[in-house]
N, C-alpha and C positions, 0 to 999 in steps of 0.2 A: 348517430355519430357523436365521436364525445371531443373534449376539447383539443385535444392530443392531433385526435385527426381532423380534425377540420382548421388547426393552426400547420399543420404539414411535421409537426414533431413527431420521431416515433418513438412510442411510449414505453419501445423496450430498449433505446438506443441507451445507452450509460455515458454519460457526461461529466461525471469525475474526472478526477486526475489519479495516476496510478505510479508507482514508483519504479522507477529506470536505472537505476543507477546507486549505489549503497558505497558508505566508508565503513572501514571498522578499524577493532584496533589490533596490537600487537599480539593480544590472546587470539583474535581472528572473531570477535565480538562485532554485532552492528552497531556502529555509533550514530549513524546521520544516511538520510537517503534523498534524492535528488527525484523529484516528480516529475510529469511527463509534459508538464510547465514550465522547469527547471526551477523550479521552488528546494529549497536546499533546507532540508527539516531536519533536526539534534532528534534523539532518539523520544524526548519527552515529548515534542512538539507533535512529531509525527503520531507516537502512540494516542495523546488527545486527537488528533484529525482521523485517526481508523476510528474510535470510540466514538466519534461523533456521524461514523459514515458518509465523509468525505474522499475517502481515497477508496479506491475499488481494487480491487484482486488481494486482500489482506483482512485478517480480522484479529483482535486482541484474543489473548489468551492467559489465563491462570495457571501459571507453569506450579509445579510442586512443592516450590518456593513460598509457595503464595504472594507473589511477586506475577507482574502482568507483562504479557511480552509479547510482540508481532508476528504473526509468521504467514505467510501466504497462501490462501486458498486451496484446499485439497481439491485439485483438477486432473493428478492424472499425470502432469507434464512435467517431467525435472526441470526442466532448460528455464523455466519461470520463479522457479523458489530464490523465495530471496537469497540466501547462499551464492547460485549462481551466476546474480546478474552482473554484470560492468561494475568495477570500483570507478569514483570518480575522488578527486583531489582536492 
């Protein structure tokens, strides 16, 4: 038995925080995203918190630019991409 299970945690459960809710701007750009804590992160903030693998369902990426940018988990699912979710204010 390892410590996971004999503390009752399950070792495949994910305990991050993940983001709900996104601003952008008048180009239709992400500028800031709102976590599932309601932690309210600028675009810098939040890209260091994926790079560091704190936020779940996201992961940084080297667009063309050679410039580094967010996008969310290829899953499968439109309805989750960042793009779609809730604007918040």
């Amino acid at each position: 038995m390892n410590f996971s299970e004999q503390s009752g945690v399950n070792a495949n459960q994910d305990t991050r925080e993940s983001i709900v809710a996104v601003q952008k701007n008048g180009d239709g750009d992400l500028t800031a995203f709102k976590t599932s804590t309601g932690r309210v992160l600028q675009y810098d903030e939040a890209l260091a918190e994926v790079q560091a693998g704190r936020i779940a369902g996201v992961n940084a990426f080297k667009g063309r630019d050679g410039e580094t940018y967010i996008r969310g988990d290829a899953d499968g699912n439109p309805d989750n991409n960042l793009d779609q979710l809730p604007r918040f204010e």
